[in-house]
C-alpha positions as CSV (number, residue, x, y, z in Angstrom):
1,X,24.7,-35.6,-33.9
2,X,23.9,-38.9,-31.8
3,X,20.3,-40.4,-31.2
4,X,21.1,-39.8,-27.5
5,X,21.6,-36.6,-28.0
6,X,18.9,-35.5,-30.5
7,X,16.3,-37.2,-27.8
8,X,17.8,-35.2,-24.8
9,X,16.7,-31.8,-26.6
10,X,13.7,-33.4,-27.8
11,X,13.2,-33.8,-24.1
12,X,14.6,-30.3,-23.2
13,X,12.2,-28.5,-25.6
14,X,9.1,-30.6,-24.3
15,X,10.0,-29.7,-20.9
16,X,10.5,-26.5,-21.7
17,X,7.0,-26.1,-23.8
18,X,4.9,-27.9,-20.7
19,X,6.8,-25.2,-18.5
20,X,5.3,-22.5,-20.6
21,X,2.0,-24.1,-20.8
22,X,2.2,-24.1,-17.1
23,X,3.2,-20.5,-16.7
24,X,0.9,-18.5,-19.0
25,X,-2.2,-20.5,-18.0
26,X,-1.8,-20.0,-14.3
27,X,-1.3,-16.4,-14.3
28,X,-4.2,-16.4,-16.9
29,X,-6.1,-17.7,-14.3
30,X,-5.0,-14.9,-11.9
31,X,-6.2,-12.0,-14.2
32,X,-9.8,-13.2,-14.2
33,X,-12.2,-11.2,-13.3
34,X,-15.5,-12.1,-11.4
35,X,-18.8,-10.0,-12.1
36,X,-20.5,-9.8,-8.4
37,X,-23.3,-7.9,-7.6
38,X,-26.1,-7.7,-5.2
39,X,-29.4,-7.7,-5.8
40,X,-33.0,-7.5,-3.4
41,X,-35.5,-10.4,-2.9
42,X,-38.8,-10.3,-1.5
43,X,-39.0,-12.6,1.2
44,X,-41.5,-13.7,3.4
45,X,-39.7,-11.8,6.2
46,X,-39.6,-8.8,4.1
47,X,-37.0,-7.8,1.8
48,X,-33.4,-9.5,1.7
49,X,-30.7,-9.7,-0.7
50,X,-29.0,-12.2,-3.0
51,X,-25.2,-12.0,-3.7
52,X,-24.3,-13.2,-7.3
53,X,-21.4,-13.7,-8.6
54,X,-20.1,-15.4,-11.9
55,X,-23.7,-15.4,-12.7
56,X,-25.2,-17.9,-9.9
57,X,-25.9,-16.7,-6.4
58,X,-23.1,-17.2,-4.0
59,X,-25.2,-15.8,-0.8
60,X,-28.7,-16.2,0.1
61,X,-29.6,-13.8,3.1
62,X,-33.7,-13.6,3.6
63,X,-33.6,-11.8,6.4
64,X,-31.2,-9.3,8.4
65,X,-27.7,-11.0,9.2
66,X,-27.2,-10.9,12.9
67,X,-30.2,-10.1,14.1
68,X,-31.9,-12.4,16.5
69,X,-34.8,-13.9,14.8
70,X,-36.1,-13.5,11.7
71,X,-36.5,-10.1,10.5
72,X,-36.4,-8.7,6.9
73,X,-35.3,-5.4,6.2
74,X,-38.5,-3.3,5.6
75,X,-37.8,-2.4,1.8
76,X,-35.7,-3.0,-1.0
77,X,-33.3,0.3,-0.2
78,X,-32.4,-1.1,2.8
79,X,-31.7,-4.7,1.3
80,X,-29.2,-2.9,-1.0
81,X,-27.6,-0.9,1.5
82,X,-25.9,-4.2,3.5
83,X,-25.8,-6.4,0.4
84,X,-23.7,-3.5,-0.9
85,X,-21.7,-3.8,2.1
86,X,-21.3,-7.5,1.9
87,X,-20.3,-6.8,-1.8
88,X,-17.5,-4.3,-0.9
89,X,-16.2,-6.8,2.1
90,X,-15.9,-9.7,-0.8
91,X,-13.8,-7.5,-3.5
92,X,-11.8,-6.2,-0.7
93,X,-10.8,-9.8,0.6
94,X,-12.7,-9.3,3.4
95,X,-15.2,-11.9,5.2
96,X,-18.9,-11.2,4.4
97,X,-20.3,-10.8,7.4
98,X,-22.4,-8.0,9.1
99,X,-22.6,-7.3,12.5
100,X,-25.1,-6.0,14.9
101,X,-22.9,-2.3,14.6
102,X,-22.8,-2.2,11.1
103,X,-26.4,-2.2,11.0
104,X,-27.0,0.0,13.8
105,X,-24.6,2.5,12.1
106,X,-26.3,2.6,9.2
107,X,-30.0,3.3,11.1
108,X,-31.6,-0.5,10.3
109,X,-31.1,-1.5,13.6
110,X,-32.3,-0.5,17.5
111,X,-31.7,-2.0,20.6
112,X,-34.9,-3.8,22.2
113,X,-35.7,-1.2,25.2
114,X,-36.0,-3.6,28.6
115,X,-38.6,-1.8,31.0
C-alpha cells in the first residue's frame, strides 16, 4: 500500500467518525426532555403563577393575562387553573397566551356591565 493511499482512508475514517459524532449527538439532543411546571405566587395583585421549566422560570405572570389592568386572580386555585393552561399550550407547541375567552370560559372573568 502507498502513503497516498494509507492517508486517504485515514481521511475516510475520520470523516466518517466526525459524521457519526455529528449524527448521534444531534438526535441526542432531540430526545431531551424538559421538566415544566406551573406553580402560584402571591403577588401584590393577588395571586399569579410562575412557569418553570428546566428548573428556572421561563414565565412570570403577576396578574391575569389579558385583562385590562392589573388584576390578580383571587386565590391560588385559580392561578393553577390558567398556568395549567399555559403549561398544556407549551408541550403542545402551542403559543402561551390566554385570552379574554379562555378566561371567561373557565368562570375567572366577567364583562364590566356599562349602565
Amino acid at each position: 500500500m502507498t502513503i497516498r493511499k494509507i492517508y486517504s482512508l485515514i481521511a475516510i475514517a475520520a470523516l466518517l467518525i466526525c459524521f457519526a459524532v455529528i449524527f448521534f449527538s444531534r438526535h441526542k439532543d432531540q430526545d431531551q426532555k424538559v421538566f415544566i411546571y406551573a406553580e402560584p405566587v402571591q403577588t401584590v395583585y393577588g395571586w399569579g403563577y410562575n412557569i418553570i421549566a428546566d428548573g428556572k422560570v421561563y414565565i412570570k405572570q403577576e396578574y391575569k393575562p389579558a385583562v385590562p389592568g392589573k388584576q390578580g386572580f383571587k386565590s391560588a386555585a385559580e392561578a393553577m387553573l390558567v398556568g395549567n393552561l399555559v403549561v398544556k399550550k407549551i408541550t403542545e407547541n402551542q403559543l402561551p397566551t390566554i385570552t379574554i375567552r379562555e378566561l371567561d370560559s373557565m368562570g375567572l372573568y366577567k364583562d364590566p356591565v356599562v349602565h
